[in-house]
C-alpha positions in Angstrom: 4.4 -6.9 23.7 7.1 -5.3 25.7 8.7 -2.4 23.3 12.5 -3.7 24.2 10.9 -6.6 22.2 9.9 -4.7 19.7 13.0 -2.8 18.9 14.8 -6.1 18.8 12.9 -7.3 16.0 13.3 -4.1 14.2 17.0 -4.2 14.6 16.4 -8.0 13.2 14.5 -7.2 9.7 16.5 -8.5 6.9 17.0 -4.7 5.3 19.1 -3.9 8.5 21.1 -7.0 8.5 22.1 -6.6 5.2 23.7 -3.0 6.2 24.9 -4.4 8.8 27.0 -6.7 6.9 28.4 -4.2 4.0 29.2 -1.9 7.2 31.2 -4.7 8.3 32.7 -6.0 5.0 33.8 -2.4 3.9 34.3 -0.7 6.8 31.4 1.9 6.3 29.7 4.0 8.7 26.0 3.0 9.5 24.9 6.3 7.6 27.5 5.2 4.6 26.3 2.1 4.5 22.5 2.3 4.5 23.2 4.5 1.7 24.7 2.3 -0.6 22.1 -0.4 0.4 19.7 1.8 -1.2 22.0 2.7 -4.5 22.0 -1.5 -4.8 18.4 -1.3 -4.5 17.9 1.2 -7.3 20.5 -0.6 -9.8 18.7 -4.1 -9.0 15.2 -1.9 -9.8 16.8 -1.0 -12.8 19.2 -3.5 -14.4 16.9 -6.4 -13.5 13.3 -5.4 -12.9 13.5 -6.3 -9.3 10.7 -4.7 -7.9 9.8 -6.4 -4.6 10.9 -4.8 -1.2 12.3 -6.3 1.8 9.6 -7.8 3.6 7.4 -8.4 -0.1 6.5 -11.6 -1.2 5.1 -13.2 -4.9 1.4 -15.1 -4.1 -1.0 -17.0 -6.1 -4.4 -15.4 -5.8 -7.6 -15.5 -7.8 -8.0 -13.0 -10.3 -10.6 -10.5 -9.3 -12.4 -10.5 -12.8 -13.3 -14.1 -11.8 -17.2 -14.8 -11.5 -18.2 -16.0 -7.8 -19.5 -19.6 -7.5 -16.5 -21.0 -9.3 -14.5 -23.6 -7.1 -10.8 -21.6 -6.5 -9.2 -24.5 -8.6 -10.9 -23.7 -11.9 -10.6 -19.7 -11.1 -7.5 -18.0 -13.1 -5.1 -17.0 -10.5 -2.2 -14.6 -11.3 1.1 -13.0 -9.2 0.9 -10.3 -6.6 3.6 -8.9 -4.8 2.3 -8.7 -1.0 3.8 -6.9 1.7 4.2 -9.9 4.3 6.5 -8.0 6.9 6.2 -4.3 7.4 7.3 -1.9 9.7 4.0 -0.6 10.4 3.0 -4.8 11.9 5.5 -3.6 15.0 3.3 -0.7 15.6 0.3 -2.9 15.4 2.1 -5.7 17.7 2.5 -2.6 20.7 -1.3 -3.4 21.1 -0.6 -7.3 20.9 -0.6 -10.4 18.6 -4.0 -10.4 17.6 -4.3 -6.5 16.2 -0.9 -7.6 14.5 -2.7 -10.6 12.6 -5.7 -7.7 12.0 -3.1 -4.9 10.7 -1.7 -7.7 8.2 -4.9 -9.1 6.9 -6.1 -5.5 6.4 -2.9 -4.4 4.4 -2.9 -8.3 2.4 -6.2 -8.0 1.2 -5.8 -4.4 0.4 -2.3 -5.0 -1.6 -3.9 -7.7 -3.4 -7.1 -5.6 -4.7 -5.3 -2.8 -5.9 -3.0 -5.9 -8.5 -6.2 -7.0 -9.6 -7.0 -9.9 -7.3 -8.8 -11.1 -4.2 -8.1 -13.3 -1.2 -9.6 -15.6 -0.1 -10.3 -16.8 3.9 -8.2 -19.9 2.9 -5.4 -17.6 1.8 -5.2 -15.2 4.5 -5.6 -18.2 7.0 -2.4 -19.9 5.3 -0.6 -16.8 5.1 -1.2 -15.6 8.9 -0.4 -19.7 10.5 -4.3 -19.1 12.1 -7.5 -20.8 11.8 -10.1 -20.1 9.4 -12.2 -19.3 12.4 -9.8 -17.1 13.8 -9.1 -15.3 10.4 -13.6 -14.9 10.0 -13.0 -13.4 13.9 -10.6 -11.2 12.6 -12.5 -10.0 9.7 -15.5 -9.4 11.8 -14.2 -7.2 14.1 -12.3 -4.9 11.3 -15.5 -4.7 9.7 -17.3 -3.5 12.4 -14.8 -1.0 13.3 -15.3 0.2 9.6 -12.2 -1.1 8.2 -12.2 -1.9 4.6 -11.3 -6.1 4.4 -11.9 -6.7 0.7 -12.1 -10.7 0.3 -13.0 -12.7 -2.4 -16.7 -13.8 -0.3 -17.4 -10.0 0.3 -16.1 -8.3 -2.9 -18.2 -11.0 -4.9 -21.5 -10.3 -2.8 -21.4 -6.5 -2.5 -18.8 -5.1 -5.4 -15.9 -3.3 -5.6 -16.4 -0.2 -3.7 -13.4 2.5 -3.1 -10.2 1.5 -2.0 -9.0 2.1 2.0 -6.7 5.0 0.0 -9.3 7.0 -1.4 -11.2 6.7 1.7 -7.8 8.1 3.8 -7.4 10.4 0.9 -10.9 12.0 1.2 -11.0 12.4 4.9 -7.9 14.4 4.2 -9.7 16.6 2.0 -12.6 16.9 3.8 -10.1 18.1 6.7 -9.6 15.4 9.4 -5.5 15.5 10.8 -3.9 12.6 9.9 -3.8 11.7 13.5 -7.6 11.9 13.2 -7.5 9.6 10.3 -4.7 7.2 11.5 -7.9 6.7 14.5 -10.8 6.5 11.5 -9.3 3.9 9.1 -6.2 2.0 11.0 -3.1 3.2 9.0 0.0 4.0 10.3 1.1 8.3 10.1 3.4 7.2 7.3 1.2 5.1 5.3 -1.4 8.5 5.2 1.0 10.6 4.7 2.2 8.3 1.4 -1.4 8.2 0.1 -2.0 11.7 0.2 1.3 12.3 -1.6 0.3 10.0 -3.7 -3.1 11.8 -4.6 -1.1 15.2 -4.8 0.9 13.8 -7.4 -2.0 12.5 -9.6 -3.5 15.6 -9.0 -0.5 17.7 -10.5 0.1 15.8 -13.2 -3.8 15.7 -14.4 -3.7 19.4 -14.2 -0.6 19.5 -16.4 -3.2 17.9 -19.1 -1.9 14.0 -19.0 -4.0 11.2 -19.6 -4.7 8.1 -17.2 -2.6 6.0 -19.2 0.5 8.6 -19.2 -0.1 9.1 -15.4 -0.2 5.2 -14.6 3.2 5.1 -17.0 4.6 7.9 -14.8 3.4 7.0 -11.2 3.1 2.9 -11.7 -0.4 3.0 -9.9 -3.2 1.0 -11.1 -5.8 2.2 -13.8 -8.6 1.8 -11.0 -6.8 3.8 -8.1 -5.7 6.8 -10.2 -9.8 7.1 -11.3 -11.0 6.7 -7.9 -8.5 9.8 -7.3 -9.3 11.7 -10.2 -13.1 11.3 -8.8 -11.8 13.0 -5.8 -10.3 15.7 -7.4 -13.5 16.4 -9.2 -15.6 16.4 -6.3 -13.2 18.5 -4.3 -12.9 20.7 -6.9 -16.5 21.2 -7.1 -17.2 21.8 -3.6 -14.7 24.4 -3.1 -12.7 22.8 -0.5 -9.2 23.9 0.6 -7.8 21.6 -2.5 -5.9 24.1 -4.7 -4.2 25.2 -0.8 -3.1 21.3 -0.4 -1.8 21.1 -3.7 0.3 23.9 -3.4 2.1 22.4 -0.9 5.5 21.2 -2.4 6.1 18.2 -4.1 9.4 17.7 -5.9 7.9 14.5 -8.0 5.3 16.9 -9.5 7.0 20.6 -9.5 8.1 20.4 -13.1 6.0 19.1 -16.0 6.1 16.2 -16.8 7.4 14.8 -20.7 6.7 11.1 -22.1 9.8 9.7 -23.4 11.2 6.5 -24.2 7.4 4.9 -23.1 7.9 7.1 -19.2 7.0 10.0 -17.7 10.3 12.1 -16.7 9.7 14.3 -13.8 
């Protein structure tokens, strides 16, 4: 797609129209106004446990803990928040529609993993308007390029395996660039960028001597993805890699130790 196009719909997304519009209504700047978009943001976080972003949405999906063979209608299905529009889709849409469709199954099935849950075909086929043959297509190609698609049909045949973080995280430790990686596993430079972060931080506060539970309280990731990084850590640590020079790198969420109070971590 044309990038004019492109920048068009990413002047479009509903996070910049709302700007937009207190701009207007109060007379702000563009700079003053994103800002107190994103104060709003934290009080809604806060006052009224709104947690979704723009772009999220709240879908149905089976619960991953469900045994396969079951028909979907008898399988317990709880809420995930999935991440429907993102800003990493327009990057994906510079190479056309179809690697767009890819880049949002890929994140979808992903998102919905790491809440406990799988997709199914059927779901990814309602969420992306496509065919069920065009969705298996999809799938089939991303697998081949050795792109981690975790569906209900596969997850239930093979297991769990890691998550598409760790795997980022641990070609970053084993010292591919991130624009190495971004060509390796199909991520965007600021989605790789986030999980390593993201690793450094469980990293930091492990070594500060907290728990699982008091890092999931601290960080709000998932019992399952801050083990799969502690694993990391482990084997890093053990094979002498350059992993006490990356964590030295700074990291304001993690400088200072962390205390539990009040049922959180306080950084």
């Amino acid at each position: 797609m044309e990038p004019r196009i492109i920048e068009r719909l990413q002047a479009k997304s509903p996070e910049e129209a709302i700007i937009e519009q207190i701009g207007r209504d109060f007379n702000l700047s563009s700079f003053m106004a994103r800002t107190q978009f994103r104060q709003i943001q934290k009080y809604f976080e806060k006052y009224v446990n709104l947690r979704r972003e723009v772009g999220q949405i709240t879908f149905l999906a089976v619960s991953e803990d469900e045994a396969p063979g079951r028909p979907v209608a008898e399988c317990k299905r709880i809420a995930i928040t999935l991440t429907y529009d993102s800003p990493d889709d327009l990057e994906a849409l510079h190479q056309g529609v179809a690697r767009l469709r890819q880049s949002k199954i890929q994140r979808l099935t992903q998102e919905a993993q790491e809440q406990g849950a799988l997709l199914t075909q059927e779901d990814l086929a309602r969420l992306m308007c496509a065919s069920r043959s065009t969705i298996k297509r999809d799938i089939g190609r991303l697998r081949q390029e050795g792109v981690s698609v975790p569906t209900r049909g596969q997850i239930k045949d093979i297991g769990k395996g890691v998550s598409h973080k760790t795997q980022i995280v641990s070609d970053w430790l084993a010292g591919y660039t991130f624009s190495q990686i971004k060509i390796r596993r199909r991520h965007s430079i600021h989605a790789i960028e986030r999980y390593c972060r993201d690793f450094q931080r469980v990293a930091r506060l492990h070594k500060q001597g907290l728990s699982v539970a008091d890092i999931r309280l601290g960080t709000g990731f998932s019992e399952r993805l801050i083990k799969e990084y502690l694993s990391l850590y482990e084997q890093a640590e053990a094979t002498g890699t350059h992993l006490e020079q990356l964590l030295t790198q700074p990291d304001l969420a993690t400088q200072e130790p962390a205390l539990i109070k009040r049922g959180g971590l306080l950084k």
